[in-house]
C-alpha positions in Angstrom: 23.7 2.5 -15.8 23.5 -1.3 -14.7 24.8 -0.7 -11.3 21.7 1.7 -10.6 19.4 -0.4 -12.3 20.5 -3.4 -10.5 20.2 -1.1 -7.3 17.1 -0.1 -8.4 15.7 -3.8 -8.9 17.0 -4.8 -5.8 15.1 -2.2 -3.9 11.9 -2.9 -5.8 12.3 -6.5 -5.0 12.7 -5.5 -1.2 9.5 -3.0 -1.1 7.3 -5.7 -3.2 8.5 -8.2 -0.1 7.1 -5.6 2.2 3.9 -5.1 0.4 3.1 -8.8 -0.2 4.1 -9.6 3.5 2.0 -6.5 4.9 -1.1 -7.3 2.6 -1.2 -10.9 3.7 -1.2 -9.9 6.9 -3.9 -7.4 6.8 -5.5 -10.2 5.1 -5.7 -12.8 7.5 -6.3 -10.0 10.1 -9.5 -9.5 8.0 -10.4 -13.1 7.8 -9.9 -14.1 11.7 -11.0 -10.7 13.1 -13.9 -9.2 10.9 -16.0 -12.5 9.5 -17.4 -15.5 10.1 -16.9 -19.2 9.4 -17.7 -18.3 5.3 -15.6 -15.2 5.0 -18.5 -13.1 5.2 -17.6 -10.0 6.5 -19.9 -8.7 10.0 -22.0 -5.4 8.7 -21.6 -3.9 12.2 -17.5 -3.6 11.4 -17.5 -2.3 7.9 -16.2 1.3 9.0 -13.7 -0.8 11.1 -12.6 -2.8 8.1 -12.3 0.3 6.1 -10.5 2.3 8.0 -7.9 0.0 8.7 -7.4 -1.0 5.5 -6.8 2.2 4.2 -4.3 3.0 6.9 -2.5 -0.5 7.1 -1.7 0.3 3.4 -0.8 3.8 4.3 1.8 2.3 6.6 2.8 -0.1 4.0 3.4 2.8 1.7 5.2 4.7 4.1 7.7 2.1 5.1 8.6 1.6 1.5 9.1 5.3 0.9 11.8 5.0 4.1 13.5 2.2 2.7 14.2 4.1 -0.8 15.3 7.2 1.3 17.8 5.7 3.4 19.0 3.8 0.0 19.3 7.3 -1.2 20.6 8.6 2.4 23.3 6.3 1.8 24.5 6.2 -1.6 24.0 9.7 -3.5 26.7 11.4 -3.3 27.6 14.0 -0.1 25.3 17.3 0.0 22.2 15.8 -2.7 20.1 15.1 0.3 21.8 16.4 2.9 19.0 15.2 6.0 16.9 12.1 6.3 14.2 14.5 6.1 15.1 15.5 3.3 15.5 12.0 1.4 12.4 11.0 2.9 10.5 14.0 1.6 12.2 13.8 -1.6 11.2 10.0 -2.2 7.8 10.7 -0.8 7.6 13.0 -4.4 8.8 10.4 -5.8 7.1 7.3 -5.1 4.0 9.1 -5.2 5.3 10.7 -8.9 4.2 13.8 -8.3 7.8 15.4 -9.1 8.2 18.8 -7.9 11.7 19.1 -8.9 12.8 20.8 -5.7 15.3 18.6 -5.1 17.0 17.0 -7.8 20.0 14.3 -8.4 22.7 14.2 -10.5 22.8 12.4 -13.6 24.1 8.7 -12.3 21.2 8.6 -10.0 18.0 10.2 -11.8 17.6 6.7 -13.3 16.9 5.4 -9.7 14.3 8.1 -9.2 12.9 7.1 -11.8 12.6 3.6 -10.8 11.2 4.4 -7.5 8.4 6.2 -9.1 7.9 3.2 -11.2 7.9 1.1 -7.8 5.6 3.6 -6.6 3.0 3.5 -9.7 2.9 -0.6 -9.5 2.8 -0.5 -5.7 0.1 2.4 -5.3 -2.3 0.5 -8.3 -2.2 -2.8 -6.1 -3.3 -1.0 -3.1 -6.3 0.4 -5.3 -6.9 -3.3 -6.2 -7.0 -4.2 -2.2 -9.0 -1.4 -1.6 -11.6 -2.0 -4.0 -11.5 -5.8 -3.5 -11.9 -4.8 0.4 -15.1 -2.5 -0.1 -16.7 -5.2 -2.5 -16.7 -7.8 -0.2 -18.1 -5.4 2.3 -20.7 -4.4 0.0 -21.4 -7.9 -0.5 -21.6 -8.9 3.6 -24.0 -6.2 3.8 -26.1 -7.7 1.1 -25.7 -11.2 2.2 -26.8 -9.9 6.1 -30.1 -7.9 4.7 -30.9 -11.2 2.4 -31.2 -13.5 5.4 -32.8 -11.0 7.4 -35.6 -10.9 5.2 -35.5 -14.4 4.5 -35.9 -14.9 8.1 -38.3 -12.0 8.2 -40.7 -13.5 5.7 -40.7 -17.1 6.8 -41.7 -15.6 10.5 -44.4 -13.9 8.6 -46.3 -16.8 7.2 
């Protein structure tokens, strides 16, 4: 049991790496691409901003889901998951927890499954957080944008 759970951290450890890494980028992409000098998001880009968010952490996601099923690939025992289609699928259930029980390990490595779904649970809930923390601040540009323009509006006026 400690030899799969220290599998198990060291794979969690490894797709955390990926998600910090890939969020900071997507970040600073964010930051030098789609706003100002203040950080204010520009209104005219909020689909753009959107969009990619959700599929740079769709990526992220994806790449974390490989890494767990060529772990798997590679250590559960010969004819479990016979294709890397078939590991990749199988973590994608996984990760995601939505456990069809279509495919199934043996005993020794269930507690990894389980782990990856745990993974997947922490790593899906911080997306979430980017998300929403991504459309607030866009929300927020678009308020800041229609406050000077009618700031501006009504000094022009009198």
């Amino acid at each position: 049991m400690l030899k799969y759970s220290l599998i198990g951290a060291v794979l969690v450890v490894i797709t955390v790496i990926i998600h910090a890494v890939g969020t900071t980028w997507w970040l600073h992409v964010l930051g030098r691409r789609y706003s100002d000098s203040n950080g204010v998001f520009y209104r005219n880009k909020s689909a753009h901003i959107l969009i990619g968010t959700v599929l740079a952490l769709l990526i992220l996601h994806t790449v974390e889901i490989v890494v767990w099923a060529y772990a798997f690939l590679l250590m559960v025992p010969a004819g479990e998951l016979t294709t890397f289609e078939e590991a990749v699928y199988f973590s994608f259930v996984t990760f995601t927890t939505l456990g069809y029980g279509d495919i199934t390990l043996s005993a020794p490595w269930r507690l990894l499954s389980g782990i990856e779904a745990l993974n997947g649970i922490m790593l899906v809930g911080w997306t979430t957080a980017m998300v929403f923390a991504v459309v607030q601040r866009t929300w927020q540009s678009i308020a800041t944008e229609r406050r000077k323009r009618n700031a501006a509006a009504d000094s022009d006026a009198k």
